[in-house]
C-alpha positions in Angstrom: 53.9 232.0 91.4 57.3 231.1 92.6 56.6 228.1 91.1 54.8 228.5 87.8 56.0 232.3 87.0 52.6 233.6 86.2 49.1 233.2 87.1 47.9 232.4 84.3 50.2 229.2 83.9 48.8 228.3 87.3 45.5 228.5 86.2 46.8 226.4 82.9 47.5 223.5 85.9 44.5 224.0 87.1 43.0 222.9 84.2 45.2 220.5 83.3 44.6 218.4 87.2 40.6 218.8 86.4 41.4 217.3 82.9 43.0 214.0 84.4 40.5 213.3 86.6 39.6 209.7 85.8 36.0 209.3 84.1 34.8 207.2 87.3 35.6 210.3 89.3 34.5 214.2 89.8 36.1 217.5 90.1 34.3 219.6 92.8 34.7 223.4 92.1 34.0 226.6 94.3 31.9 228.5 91.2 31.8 231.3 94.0 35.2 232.3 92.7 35.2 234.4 89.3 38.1 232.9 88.3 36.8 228.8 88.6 34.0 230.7 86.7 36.0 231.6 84.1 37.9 228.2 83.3 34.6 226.1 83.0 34.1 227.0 79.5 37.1 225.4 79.2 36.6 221.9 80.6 35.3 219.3 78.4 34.2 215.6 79.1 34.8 215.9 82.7 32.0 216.1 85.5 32.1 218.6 87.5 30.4 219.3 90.7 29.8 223.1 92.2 29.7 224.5 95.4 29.5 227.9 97.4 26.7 230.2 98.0 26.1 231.0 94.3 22.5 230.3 93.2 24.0 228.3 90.5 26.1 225.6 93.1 24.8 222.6 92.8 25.9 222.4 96.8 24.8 225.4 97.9 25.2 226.9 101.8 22.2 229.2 102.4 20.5 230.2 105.7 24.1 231.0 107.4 23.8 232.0 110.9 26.8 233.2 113.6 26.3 230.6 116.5 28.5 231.4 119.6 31.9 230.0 118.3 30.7 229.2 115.3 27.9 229.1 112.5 24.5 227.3 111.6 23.6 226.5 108.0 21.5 224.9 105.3 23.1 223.4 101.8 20.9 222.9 99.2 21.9 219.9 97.1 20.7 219.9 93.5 21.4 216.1 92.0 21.7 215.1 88.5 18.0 215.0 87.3 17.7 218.7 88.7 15.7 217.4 91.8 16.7 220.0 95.4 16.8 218.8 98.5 18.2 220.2 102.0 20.5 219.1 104.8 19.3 221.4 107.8 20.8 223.0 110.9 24.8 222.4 110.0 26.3 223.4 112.7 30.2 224.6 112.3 32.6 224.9 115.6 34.4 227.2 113.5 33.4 231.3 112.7 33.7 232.8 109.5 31.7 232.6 106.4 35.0 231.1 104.7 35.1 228.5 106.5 31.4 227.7 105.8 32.4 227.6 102.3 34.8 225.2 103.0 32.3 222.8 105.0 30.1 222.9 101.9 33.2 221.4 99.8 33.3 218.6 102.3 30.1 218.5 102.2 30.1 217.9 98.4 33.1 215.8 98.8 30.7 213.6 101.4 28.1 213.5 98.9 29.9 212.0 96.2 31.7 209.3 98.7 28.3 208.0 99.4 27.5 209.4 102.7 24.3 210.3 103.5 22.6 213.4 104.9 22.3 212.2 108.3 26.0 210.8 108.2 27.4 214.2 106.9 25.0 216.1 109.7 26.5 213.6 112.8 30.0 214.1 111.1 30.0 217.9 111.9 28.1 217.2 115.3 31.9 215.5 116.0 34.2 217.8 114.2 36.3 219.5 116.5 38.4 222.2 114.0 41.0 222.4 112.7 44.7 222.7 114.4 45.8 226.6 114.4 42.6 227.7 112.1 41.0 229.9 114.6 41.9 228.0 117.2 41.2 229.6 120.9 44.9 229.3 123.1 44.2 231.6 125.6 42.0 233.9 127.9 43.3 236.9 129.8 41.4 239.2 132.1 37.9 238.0 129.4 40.0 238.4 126.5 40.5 235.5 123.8 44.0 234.8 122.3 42.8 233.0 118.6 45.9 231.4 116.8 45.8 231.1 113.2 47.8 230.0 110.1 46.8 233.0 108.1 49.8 234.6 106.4 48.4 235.7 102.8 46.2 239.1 102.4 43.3 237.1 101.1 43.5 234.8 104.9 44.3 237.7 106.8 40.8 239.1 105.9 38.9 236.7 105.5 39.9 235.9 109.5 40.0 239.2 110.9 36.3 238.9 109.4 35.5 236.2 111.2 37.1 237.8 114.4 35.1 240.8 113.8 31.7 238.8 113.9 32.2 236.8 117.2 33.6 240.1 119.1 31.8 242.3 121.0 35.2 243.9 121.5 37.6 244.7 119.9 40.3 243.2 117.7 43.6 243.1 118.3 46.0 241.6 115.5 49.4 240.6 116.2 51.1 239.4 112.2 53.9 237.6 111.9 54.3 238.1 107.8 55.9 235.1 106.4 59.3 235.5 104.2 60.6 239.1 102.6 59.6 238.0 99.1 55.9 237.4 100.1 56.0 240.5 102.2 57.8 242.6 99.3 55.8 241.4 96.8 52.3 241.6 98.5 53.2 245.0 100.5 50.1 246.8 99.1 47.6 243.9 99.3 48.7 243.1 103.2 48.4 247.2 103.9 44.7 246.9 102.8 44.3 243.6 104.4 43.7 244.5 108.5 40.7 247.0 108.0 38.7 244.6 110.4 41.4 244.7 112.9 41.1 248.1 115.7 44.9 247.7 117.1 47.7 246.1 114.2 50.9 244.9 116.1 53.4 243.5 113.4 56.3 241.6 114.4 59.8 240.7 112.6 59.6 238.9 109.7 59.9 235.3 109.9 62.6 234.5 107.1 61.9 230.9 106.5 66.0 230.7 105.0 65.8 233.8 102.9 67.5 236.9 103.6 66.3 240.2 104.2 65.4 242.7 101.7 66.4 246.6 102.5 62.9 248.2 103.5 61.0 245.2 103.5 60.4 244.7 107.0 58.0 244.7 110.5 58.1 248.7 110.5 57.4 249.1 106.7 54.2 247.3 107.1 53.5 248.9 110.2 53.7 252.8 108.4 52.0 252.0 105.8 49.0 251.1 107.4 49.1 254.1 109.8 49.2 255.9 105.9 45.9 254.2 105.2 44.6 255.4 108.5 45.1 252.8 111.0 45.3 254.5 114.3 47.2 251.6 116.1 49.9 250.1 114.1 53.2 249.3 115.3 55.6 246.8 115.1 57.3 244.9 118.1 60.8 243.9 118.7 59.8 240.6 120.5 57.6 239.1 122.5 58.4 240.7 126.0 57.6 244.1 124.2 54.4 242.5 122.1 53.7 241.6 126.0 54.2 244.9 127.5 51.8 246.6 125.1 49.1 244.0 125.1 49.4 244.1 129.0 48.5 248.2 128.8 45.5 247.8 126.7 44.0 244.3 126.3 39.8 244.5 128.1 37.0 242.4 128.4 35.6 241.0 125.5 38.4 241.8 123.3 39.9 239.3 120.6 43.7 239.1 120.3 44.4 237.3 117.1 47.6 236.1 116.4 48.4 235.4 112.7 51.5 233.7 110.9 52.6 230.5 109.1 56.1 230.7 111.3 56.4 230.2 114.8 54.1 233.2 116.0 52.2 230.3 117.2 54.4 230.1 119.9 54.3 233.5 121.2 50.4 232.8 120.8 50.5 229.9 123.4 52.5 232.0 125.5 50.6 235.1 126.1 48.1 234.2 128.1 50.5 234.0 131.2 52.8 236.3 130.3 50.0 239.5 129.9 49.0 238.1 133.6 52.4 238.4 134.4 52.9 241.9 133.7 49.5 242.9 135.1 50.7 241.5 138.3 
């Protein structure tokens, strides 16, 4: 939006990067989403490959099943002449139905390259994850420490989701929100964002060169979830004091994720020693 000034304008883009796709080539679309739904009216003389878990995705995820640290999953490929197959038993080291929908898009993507089925199957046999998307740093006292990129509402949900899943504890979110503009702009949609999340701990605002706006801040995120009836929300100073708290409360089988595009990744890698530190 910073960008293109409206979201309509970006969806004008959209359009126009589908439209200059070369006739060799395809555009591969998420028809799970309303709005991709919308635009396809729109798109002429351009093939166009879906994906998701709609019944109308021509690569379509079904049979999705949490897998400990991850998922299991079918995909449904429906070719030109309208004739289904199935790729079997996916397995993802990652949790989270988003990020199944984003192994059917590179399963699409493999499709179209030329791979075959057993070639796209062996290639997720080998697939590690991804760098600081759900990624495990830590363990204290049979609590994980998860690191993640997440800094948008929409992330933020979709990950404390996927915590929520592979916990038999609870969840423990530690934010880090990402700029003042984002923050100010987004207040309401980042208030409603954490309702998978038992304990919220929201530190200082990671500027990312712009300078702070009056009210726009840790502790203004942190009351207005307690307004939407989070018991536990509260922002910390720093990490000794994000420490200290975690130190009082973290248990077995609890999930502390850590979420930011700034350097809360840091305090991430760090907490794992320091909690044992203070327990000490």
């Amino acid at each position: 939006l910073d960008h293109y000034g409206s979201f309509d304008k970006i969806k004008d883009a959209f359009l126009e990067f589908i439209e200059n796709v070369p006739f060799y080539g395809a555009a591969i679309l998420c028809i799970d989403h309303p709005e991709v739904q919308a635009i396809l009216p729109r798109i002429r003389d351009r093939r166009l490959i879906s994906y998701g878990f709609s019944a109308q995705a021509d690569v379509k995820g079904i049979n999705v099943t949490p897998i400990a640290g991850g998922n299991r999953f079918d995909v449904v490929v429906t070719d030109r002449d309208g004739e289904a197959r199935t790729i079997e038993a996916i397995e993802l080291p990652m949790p989270g139905r988003h990020n199944v929908q984003n192994a059917i898009a590179a399963v699409a993507v493999g499709l179209e390259m030329g791979m075959t089925d057993d070639q796209i199957s062996k290639g997720f046999d080998h697939f590690g994850g991804v760098k600081r998307r759900f990624t495990k740093v830590g363990e204290v006292d049979g609590a994980s420490i998860i690191d993640d990129y997440a800094h948008h509402p929409v992330e933020i949900r979709a990950v404390l989701s996927a915590a929520r899943e592979g916990t038999q504890g609870r969840v423990i979110a530690v934010v880090q929100p990402h700029r003042f503009t984002r923050l100010r702009d987004h207040m309401e949609e980042f208030q409603q964002a954490f309702n998978d999340a038992d304990m919220v701990y929201v530190t200082p605002v990671y500027v990312a060169g712009e300078y702070p706006i009056e009210g726009v801040d840790s502790e203004a995120l942190a009351v207005g979830l307690r307004k939407r009836g989070h018991r536990v929300a509260e922002a910390v100073a720093d990490h000794a004091e994000l420490t200290a708290k975690l130190a009082e409360v973290v248990q077995d089988k609890d999930m502390i994720v850590c979420l930011g595009a700034g350097d809360i990744t840091k305090w991430a890698a760090g907490l794992e020693l320091s909690i044992k530190e203070a327990r000490e």
